[in-house]
C-alpha positions in Angstrom: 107.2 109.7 105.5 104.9 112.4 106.2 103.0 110.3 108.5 105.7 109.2 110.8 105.2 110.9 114.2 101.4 109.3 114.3 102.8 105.9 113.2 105.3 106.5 116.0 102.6 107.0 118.6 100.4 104.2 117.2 103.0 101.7 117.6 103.8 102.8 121.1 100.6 102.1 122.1 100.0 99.0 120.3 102.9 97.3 122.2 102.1 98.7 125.4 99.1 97.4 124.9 99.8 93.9 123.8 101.6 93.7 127.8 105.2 94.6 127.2 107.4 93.9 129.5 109.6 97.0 129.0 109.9 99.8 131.4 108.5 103.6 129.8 112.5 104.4 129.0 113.4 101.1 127.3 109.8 101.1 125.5 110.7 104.5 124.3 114.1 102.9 123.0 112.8 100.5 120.8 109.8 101.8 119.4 109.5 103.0 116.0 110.8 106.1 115.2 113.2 105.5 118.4 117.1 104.5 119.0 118.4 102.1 121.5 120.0 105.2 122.7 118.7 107.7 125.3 119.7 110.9 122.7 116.5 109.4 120.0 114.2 109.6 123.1 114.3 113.3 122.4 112.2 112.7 119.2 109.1 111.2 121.4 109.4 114.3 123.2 109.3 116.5 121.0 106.5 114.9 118.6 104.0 117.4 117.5 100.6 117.5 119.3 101.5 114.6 121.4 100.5 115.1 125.4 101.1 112.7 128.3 97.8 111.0 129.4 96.5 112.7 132.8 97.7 110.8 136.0 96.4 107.4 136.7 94.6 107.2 133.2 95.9 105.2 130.4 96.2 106.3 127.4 94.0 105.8 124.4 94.2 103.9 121.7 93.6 106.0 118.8 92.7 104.9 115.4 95.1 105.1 112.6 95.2 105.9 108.8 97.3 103.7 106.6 100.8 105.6 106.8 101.2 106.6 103.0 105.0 105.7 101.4 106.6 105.5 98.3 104.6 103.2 96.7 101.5 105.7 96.8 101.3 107.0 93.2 102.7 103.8 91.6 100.3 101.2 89.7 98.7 98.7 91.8 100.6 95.9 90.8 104.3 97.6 91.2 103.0 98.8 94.5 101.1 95.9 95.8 104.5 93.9 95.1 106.7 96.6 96.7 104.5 96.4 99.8 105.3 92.9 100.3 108.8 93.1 99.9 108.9 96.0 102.5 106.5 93.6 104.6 108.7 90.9 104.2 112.0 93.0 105.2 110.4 93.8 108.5 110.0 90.1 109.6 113.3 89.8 108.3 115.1 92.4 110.3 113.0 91.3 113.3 114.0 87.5 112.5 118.2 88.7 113.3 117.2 90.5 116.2 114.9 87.5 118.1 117.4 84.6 116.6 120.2 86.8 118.5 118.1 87.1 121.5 117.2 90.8 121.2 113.7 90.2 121.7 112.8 93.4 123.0 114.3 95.1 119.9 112.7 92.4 117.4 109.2 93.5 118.3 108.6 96.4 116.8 109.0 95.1 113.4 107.1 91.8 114.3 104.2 94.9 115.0 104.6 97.2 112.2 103.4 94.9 108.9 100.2 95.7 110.7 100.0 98.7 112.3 102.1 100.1 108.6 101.8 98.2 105.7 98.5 96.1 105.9 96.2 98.8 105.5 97.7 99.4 102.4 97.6 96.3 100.6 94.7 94.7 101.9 91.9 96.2 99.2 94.6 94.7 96.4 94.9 91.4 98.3 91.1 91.0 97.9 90.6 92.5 94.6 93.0 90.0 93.3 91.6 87.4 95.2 95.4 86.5 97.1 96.1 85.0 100.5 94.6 86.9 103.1 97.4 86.6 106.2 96.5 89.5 108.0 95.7 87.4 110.8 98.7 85.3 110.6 100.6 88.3 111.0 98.9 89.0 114.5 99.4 85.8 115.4 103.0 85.9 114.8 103.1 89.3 116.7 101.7 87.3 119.8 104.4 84.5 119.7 106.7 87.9 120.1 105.4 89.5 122.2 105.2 86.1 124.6 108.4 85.6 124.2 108.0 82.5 122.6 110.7 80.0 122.1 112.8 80.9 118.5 111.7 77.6 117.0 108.1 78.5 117.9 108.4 81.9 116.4 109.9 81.0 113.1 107.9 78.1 112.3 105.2 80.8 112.0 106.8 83.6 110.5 107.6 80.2 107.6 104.3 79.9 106.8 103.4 83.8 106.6 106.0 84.0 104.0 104.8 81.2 102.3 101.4 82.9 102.2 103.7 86.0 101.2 105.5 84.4 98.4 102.5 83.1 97.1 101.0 86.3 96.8 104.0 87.8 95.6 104.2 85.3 92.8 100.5 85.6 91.5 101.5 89.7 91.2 105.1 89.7 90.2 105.4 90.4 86.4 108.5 88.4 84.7 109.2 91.4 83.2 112.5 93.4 83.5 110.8 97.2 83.2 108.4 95.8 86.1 111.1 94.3 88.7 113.0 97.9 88.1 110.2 100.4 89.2 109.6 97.9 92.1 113.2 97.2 93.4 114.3 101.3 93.5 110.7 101.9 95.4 111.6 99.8 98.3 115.4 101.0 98.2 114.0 105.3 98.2 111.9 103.9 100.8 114.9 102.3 102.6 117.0 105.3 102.2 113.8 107.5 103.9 114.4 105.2 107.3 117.6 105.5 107.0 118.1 109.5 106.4 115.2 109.2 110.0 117.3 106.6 111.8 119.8 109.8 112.5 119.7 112.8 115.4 121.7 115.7 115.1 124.4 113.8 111.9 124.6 110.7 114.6 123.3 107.4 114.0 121.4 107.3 117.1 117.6 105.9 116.2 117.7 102.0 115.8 113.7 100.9 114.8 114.2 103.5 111.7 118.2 101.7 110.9 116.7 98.5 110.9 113.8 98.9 108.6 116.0 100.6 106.1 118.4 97.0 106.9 115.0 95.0 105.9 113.9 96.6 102.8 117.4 96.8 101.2 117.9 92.6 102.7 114.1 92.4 101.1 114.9 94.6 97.4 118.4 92.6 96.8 116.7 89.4 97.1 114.2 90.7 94.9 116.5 91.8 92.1 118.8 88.7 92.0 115.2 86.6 91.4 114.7 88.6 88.3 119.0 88.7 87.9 118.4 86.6 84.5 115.7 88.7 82.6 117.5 92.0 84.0 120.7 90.7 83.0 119.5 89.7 79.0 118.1 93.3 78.9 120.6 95.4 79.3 123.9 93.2 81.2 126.4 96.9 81.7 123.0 98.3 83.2 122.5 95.3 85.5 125.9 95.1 86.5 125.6 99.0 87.9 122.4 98.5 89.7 123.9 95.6 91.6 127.0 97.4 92.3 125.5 100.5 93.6 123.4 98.2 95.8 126.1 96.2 97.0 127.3 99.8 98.1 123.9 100.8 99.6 124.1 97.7 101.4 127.4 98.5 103.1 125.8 101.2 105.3 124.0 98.1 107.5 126.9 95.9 108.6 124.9 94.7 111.3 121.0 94.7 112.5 121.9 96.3 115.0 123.2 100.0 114.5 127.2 100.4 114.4 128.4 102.8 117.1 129.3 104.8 114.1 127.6 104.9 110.5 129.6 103.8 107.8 127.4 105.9 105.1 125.4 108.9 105.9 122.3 109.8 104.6 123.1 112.1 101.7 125.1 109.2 100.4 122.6 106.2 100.6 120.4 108.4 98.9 123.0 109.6 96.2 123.4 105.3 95.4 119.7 105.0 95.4 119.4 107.7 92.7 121.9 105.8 90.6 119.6 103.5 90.9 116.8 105.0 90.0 118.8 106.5 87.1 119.2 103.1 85.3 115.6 102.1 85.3 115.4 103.5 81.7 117.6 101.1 80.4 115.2 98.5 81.6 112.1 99.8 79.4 
């Protein structure tokens, strides 16, 4: 997205200011745009027109645009849909990673419906009169940030994606042409994160693997909802679009990052075009 590097800044900050308990090195490991590794650290580094606070002053908090994505030129109600499902693949990444006890590394997607996605959705929320969880999100975000038992932590996150699914369902169109502009949004989208997630050809940047994980989790899901209507339309089109992303899916074995990436980036995105490709046959 053309808006990364701020976003990546922006959700550094937030976190740091919400108390983490993460040293500089391990914060710049698991924030967004940031590997668990010590080679992605490099990309904070070299951010543009990013300097260091001066010594013994903390650094700002600066205001932030809504970072633009895919969904930007699409019709409201294909992009306020696509939102949600990319909103919903973040708490689902970040779900894994806290139920396996990576707390540290659940976070930033706890943070980033928020600080990424809610400025964009929120004039559509209101103007269609939906469920406004903006501040269920935060809330959740505190649980995580606390450290808060699992059980604690997912009973909320349950009734965010109720409030989700409910807005999901008032804008979700029963319509095959309708599901397939949405679904290969969120999976370009994916494939963006994931074509970021890598530093010099290595798979090396966690935060960006892992939302790429989410929105492909979030756009399969989708699809097999709407697997009946998609099906009756056109069944040898159907039948590619969930092959190819049973194939995009095999490039995230794991939420957390192999030691070595099964697909690279030019091929994710070569599936996603197939994709893509078949929405005609949806019309």
């Amino acid at each position: 997205m053309h808006t990364k590097t701020l976003t990546l800044w922006m959700g550094i900050s937030t976190f740091a200011l919400l108390g983490a308990g993460a040293n500089a090195a391990e914060m710049q490991g698991q924030m967004h745009g940031h590997g668990m590794h010590a080679s992605a650290a490099v990309q904070v580094a070299q951010a543009d027109h990013q300097h260091p606070a001066p010594a013994g002053e903390a650094a700002a908090p600066a205001a932030e645009a809504p970072e633009q994505d895919i969904f930007t030129e699409y019709p409201a109600g294909e992009a306020l849909v696509g939102r949600l499902l990319m909103l919903k693949g973040h708490l689902l990444v970040g779900q894994e990673l806290y139920r396996a006890g990576r707390l540290d590394d659940a976070a930033p997607h706890y943070l980033h419906p928020t600080e990424e996605i809610w400025g964009l959705i929120k004039d559509e929320i209101k103007t269609r009169k939906l469920p406004n969880f903006e501040g269920d999100l935060k809330a959740l975000a505190g649980l995580v940030k606390a450290k808060k038992p699992a059980a604690e932590v997912f009973a909320k996150q349950d009734a965010v994606l109720a409030k989700l699914e409910k807005a999901m369902k008032a804008s979700d169109k029963k319509a095959p042409a309708f599901a397939m502009t949405v679904a290969p949004g969120v999976l370009s989208q994916a494939a963006e994160e994931y074509k970021e997630a890598f530093v010099d050809d290595k798979l090396a940047n966690a935060v960006e693997y892992q939302d790429a994980r989410g929105f492909v989790t979030a756009a399969r899901a989708y699809v097999s909802t709407h697997a009946k209507g998609l099906a009756a339309k056109n069944g040898d089109a159907f039948k590619a679009v969930t092959g190819n992303m049973d194939e995009i899916a095999k490039a995230f074995p794991t939420a957390v990052p192999p030691s070595q990436a099964v697909l690279d980036p030019n091929a994710v995105r070569a599936l996603v075009t197939k994709v893509e490709e078949k929405k005609a046959a949806f019309q």
